[in-house]
Every structure is written in structure tokens, then in C-alpha cells.
C-alpha positions in Angstrom: -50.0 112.1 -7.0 -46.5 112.5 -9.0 -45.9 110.1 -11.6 -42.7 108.1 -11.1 -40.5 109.5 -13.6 -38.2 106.9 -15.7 -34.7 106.8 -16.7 -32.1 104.4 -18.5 -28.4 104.4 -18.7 -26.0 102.6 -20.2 -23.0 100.8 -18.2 -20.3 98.7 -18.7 -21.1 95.5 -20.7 -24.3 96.2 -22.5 -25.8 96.9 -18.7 -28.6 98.9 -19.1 -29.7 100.7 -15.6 -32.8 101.9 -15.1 -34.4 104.7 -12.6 -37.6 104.8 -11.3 -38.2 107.5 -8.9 -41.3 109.0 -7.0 -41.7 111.5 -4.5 -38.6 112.7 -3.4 -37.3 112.1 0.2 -37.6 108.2 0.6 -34.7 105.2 0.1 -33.5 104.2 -3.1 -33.5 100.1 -3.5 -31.0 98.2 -5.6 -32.7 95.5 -7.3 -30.5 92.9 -9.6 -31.6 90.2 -12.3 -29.7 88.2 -14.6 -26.6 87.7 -12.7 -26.1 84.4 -14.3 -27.3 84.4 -17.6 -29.3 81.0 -16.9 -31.2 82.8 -14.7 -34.6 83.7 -16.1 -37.2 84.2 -13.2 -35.4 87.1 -11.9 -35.2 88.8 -15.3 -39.0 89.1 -15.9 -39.6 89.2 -12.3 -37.9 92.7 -12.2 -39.2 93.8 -15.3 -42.6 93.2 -14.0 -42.0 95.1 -10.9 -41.0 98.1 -12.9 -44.1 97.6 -14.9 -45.6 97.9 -11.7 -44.3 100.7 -10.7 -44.9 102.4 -14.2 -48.4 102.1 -14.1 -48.4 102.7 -10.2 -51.9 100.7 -9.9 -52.9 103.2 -6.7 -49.2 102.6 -5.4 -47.4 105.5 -4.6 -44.0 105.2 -4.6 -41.6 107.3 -2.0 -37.8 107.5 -3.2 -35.8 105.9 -6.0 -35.3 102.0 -7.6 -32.1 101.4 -9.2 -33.4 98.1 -11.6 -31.0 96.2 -13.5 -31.9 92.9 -15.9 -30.2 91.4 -17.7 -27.1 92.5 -15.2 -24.8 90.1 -17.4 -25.4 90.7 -20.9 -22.7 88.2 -22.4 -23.7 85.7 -20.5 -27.5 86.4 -21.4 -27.1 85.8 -24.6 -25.1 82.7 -24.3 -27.5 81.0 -22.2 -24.9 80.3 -19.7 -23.9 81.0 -15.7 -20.6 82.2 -17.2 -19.0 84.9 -19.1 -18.4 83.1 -23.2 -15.9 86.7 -23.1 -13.5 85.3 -20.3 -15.0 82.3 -18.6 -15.7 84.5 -15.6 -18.6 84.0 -13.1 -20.2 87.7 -12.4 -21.5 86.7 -9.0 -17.7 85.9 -8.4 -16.5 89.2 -9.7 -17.8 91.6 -7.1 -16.7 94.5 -6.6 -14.5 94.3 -9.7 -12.1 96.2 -11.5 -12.8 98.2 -14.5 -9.4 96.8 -16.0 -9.3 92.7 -15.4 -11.5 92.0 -18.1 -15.6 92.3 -19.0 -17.1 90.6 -16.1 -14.9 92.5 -13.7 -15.9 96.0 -15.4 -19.5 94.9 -15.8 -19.1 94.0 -11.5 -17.6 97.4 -10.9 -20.3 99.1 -12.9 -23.1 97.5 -10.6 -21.3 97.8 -7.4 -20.6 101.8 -8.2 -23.5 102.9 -10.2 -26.2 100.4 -8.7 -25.3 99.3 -5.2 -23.1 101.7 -3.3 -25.0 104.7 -2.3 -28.4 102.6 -2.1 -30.0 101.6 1.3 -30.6 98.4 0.3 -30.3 95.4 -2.4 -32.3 92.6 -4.0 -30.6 90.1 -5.9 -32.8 87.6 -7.6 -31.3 84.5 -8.5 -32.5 80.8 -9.8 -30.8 77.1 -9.9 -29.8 78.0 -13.3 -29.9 74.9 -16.1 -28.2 72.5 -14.2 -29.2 72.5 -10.6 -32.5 72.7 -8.5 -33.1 74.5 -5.8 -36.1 75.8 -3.4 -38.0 78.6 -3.5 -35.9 80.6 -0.8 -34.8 83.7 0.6 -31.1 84.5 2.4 -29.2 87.3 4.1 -25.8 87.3 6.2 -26.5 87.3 9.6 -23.0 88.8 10.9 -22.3 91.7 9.5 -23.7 95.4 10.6 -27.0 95.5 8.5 -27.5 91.7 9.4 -30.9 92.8 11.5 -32.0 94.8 8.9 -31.2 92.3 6.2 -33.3 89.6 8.5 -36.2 92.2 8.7 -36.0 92.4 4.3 -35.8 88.8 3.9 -38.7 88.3 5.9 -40.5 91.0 4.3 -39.6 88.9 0.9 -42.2 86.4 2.1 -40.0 83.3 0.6 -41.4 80.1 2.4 -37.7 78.8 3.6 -34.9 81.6 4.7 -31.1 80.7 4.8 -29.4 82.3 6.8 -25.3 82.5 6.3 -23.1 83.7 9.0 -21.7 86.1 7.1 -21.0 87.0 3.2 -18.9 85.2 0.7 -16.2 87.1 -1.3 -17.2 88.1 -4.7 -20.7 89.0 -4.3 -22.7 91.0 -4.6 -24.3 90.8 -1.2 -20.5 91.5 -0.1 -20.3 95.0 -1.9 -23.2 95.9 0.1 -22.1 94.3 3.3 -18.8 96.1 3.5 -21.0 99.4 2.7 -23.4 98.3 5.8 -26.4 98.1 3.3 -29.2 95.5 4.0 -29.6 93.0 1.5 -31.5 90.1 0.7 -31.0 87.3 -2.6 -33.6 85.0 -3.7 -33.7 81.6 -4.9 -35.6 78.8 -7.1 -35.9 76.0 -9.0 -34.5 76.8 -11.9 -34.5 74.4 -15.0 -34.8 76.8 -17.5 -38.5 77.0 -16.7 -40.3 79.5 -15.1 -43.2 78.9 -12.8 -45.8 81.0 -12.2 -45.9 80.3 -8.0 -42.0 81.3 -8.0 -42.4 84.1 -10.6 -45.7 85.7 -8.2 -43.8 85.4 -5.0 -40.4 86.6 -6.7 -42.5 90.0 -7.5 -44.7 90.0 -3.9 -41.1 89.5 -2.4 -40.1 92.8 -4.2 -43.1 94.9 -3.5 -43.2 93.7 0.0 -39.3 94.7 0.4 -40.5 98.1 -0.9 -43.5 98.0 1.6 -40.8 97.6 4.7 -38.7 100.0 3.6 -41.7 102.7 3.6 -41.2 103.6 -0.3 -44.9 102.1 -0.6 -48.2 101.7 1.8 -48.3 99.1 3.7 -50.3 95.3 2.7 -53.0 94.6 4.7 -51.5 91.2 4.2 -48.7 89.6 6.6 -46.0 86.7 4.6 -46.5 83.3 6.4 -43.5 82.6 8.9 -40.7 81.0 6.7 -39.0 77.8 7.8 -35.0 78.7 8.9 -32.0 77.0 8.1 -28.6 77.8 8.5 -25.0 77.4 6.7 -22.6 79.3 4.5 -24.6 79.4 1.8 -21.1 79.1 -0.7 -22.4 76.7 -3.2 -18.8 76.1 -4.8 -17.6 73.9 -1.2 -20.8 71.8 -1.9 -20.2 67.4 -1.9 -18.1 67.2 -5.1 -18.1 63.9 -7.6 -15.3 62.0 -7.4 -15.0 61.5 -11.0 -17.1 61.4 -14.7 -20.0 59.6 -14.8 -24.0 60.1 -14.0 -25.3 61.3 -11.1 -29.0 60.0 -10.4 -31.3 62.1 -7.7 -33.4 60.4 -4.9 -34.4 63.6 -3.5 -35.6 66.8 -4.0 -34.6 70.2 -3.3 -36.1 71.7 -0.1 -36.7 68.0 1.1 -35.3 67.2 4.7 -32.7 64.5 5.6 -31.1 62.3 7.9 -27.3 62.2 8.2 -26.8 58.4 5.8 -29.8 59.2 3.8 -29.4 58.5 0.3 -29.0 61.4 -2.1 -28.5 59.9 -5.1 -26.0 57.5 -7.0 -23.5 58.0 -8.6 -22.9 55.6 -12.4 -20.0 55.0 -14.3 -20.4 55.7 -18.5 -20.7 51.6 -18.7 -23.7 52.0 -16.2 -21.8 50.4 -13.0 -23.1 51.9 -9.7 -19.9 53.5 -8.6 -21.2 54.6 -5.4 -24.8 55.6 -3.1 -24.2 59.3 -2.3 -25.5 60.0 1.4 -25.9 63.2 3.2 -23.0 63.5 5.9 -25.4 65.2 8.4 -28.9 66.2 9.3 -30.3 69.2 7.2 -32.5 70.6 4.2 -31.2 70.0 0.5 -30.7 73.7 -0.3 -28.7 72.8 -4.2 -29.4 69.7 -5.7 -27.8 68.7 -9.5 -30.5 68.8 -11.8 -27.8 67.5 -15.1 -27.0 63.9 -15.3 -23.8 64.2 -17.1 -21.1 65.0 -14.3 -17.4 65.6 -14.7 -15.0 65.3 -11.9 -15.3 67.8 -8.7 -19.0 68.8 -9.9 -20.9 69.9 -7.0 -24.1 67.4 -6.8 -25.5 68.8 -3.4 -25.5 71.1 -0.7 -27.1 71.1 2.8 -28.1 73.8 5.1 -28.8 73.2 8.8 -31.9 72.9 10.2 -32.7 76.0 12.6 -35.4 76.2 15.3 -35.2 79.7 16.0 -37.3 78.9 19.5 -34.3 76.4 20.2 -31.6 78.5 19.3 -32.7 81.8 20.3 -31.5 83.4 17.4 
């Protein structure tokens, strides 16, 4: 059995890229951590995996992984979802311009060197410090590779999958959607916590994404079927606060509502109850503030759509 052979490079940004290949022949998979640099679980969670795949453990792996983690140095190190070099949000940048600043040439390093040319992408994401969210997995439904994406993102094995009609500008997911590559992000609960449930299914989601794409032997294991929903999936159009004050939760992410259930309320600095916050419609709580301290236009939640896939037939 060939050992997988290991290489690193150095991109734009302090990006470091590493290589893992095997036998020759099979896909090459783009896997991403750290686009936000409050984003820990998918920073060890690829490192892990390329453990992994270092010490092989009987697992034979056909083709290439393109790994990077931390993919947003600057932000890393500042603890923060943003750039402290220009203010700019990397998962915004996408596909970037090696001349508008460092997030943009740090975007169009990943996009060139990482996700073009790959036949498919993971990009593993959190809540970050100041929200919550489930433990999930999404694709875009509409767009060439949309069946293929499904087929990864079930593969992942995440217990809830969202899935968007088609990709927001700016991601990453829409570099490799205009290239017609499958692709798959993941989601949890963030905090600045990791825990160990999200962190093990973070690196079975990987593994079993490399499983269905043939680079290793199949599980003898099949994922448990994952509860749909539906929606757009662009956090920034979420229910905004109307103005500065604290916002209190009554719920939790991944729980289910009714349209005029309360989500929380929403305090003044002097402690008035300013107003109940209520979910306009039926769904599942996919991004829930985690931060009490909220300044005007501050997204506090967002739902996605329940989806039976019997009813719908999708």
C-alpha cells in the first residue's frame, strides 16, 4: 500500500495549503476551515482528518485532498468573523481579487489554488462567538452539481440538512457552483466551545464525504436519515433589532416553531421590555443570537422551512 505523500504551500495571507495524496487516479476534495476566525470546530476537525489520513489506520486513500485551516489567518488571530486588516468578511469575499485588499487576495488564493480544479468542497463552519446554531449540514439545490451536492451532504451524516435554492454571492460554495463542483458546508453551535459530539461527526462527515466519492472503502455503517428544511440559507437578511438594547432567548437553535411563537425579548439599557420577538412563520430556528448586547439591525434569528421530502417530492 503507497503511503500518502504530504505537501504544504504557502498562499496569500499567511494561508498555508496542504496536499495529501494517495494512489494516483481518484478525485481530489477541497476541504476548508477557519473561514471565520471564530470558527474553531472546523479548524481541528480538518486537522484531525489529515492526521487521519497521515497515519492511514488501514485506510487507503485514492486521489488528492487539498486541506486548508486556518483559511483566514488575520482573522485567526484576532479572534474575530472579520478581517482586523480591512473589516472584510472572507466568506463574503469569494472569488476575490488579488488587488482589493487581504481578504479578497486571501479569497482568490482559495478559489484558484484550492477549489477550482477540485471535484468537490467541504467547508466547515460554526455559529462563531456570538450566535448559536445546530449541528447541520447544507448544499444549493439549483444549480448543476445540486444532486451530487445532496448525495455529499447526506454522505456528511449531519442530523438536520438545509437545503438553499441556490448559492449566495460571495461564497465559497459559489466559486464552486459556477465551476459545477459539488459542495457541501457544515454547521454548529459555536460559542467558542467545542464539543466533542459536533467535533466526531464534523470528522465522520469528512471521512464519509471521502467514502462517497470512492477516495476510501466504503463504512459498513449507513448515517441516520437527516431531518430537511428549506430556505436561502443567507444569514445577513435574518429578523434584524430595531435598535440597542438586550436581546433575551426563549428558544434554542434547532428547536421547531409556530408562526407567533415567542423568540425572545427584546430590553432597553434601563431594562424596559421594548418588545416580545415572535417568529413570523412556521419553521426550525437555524441562527439564533447567542450575545446579549445588540446594536441596531443585528440579526437575532433566522428560520428555515420545514420540509417533508414525502410531501414535497423533492
Amino acid at each position: 500500500m503507497q503511503e500518502p505523500q504530504v505537501h504544504h504551500r504557502s498562499l496569500a495571507g499567511g494561508v498555508v495549503l496542504t496536499t495529501v495524496t494517495g494512489t494516483p487516479g481518484g478525485p481530489t476534495l477541497a476541504l476548508l476551515g477557519g473561514v471565520h476566525g471564530d470558527e474553531d470546530e472546523g479548524v481541528l476537525a480538518v486537522r484531525l482528518v489529515l492526521r487521519e489520513l497521515r497515519e492511514l489506520r488501514g485506510l487507503p486513500l485514492r486521489g488528492t485532498v487539498r486541506a486548508v485551516a486556518v483559511a483566514n489567518p488575520p482573522a485567526w488571530s484576532a479572534q474575530s468573523r472579520t478581517s482586523p486588516l480591512d473589516g472584510a468578511n472572507l466568506a463574503r469575499s469569494f472569488p476575490g481579487s488579488p488587488h482589493d485588499g487581504p481578504t479578497a487576495a486571501i479569497a482568490t488564493a482559495i478559489a484558484d489554488d484550492v477549489i477550482r480544479g477540485s471535484d468537490a468542497l467541504i467547508d466547515l463552519h460554526s455559529a462563531g462567538l456570538r450566535y448559536r446554531m445546530p449541528l447541520m449540514a447544507g448544499y444549493c439545490a439549483d444549480t448543476p452539481a445540486g444532486a451530487a451536492s445532496e448525495r455529499l451532504a447526506l454522505a456528511f451524516g449531519a442530523p438536520v440538512l438545509w437545503r438553499h435554492p441556490r448559492s449566495a454571492p460571495g461564497r465559497s460554495l459559489s466559486v464552486a457552483a459556477e465551476a459545477g463542483i459539488p459542495a457541501v458546508y457544515a454547521e454548529c453551535s459555536g460559542g467558542g466551545s467545542i464539543r466533542a459530539l459536533e467535533l466526531d461527526t464534523y470528522v465522520a462527515g469528512v471521512l464519509g464525504v471521502l467514502r462517497q466519492l470512492e477516495m476510501l472503502p466504503p463504512a459498513d455503517r449507513t448515517p441516520p436519515a437527516p431531518r430537511y428544511v428549506y430556505g436561502n440559507g443567507d444569514l445577513d437578511t435574518g429578523a434584524a433589532a430595531r435598535g440597542h438594547g438586550f436581546f433575551v432567548s426563549s428558544v434554542r437553535a434547532g428547536d421547531v416553531v409556530a408562526a407567533g411563537d415567542e423568540i425572545g425579548r427584546f430590553y432597553d439599557h434601563d431594562g424596559e421590555l421594548v418588545h416580545i420577538v415572535d417568529a413570523p412563520d412556521t419553521g426550525m430556528v437555524m441562527f439564533l443570537r447567542r450575545q446579549a448586547r445588540t446594536a441596531t439591525d443585528d440579526v437575532l434569528f433566522v428560520l428555515a422551512h420545514l420540509d417533508d421530502r414525502e410531501e414535497t417530492g423533492a
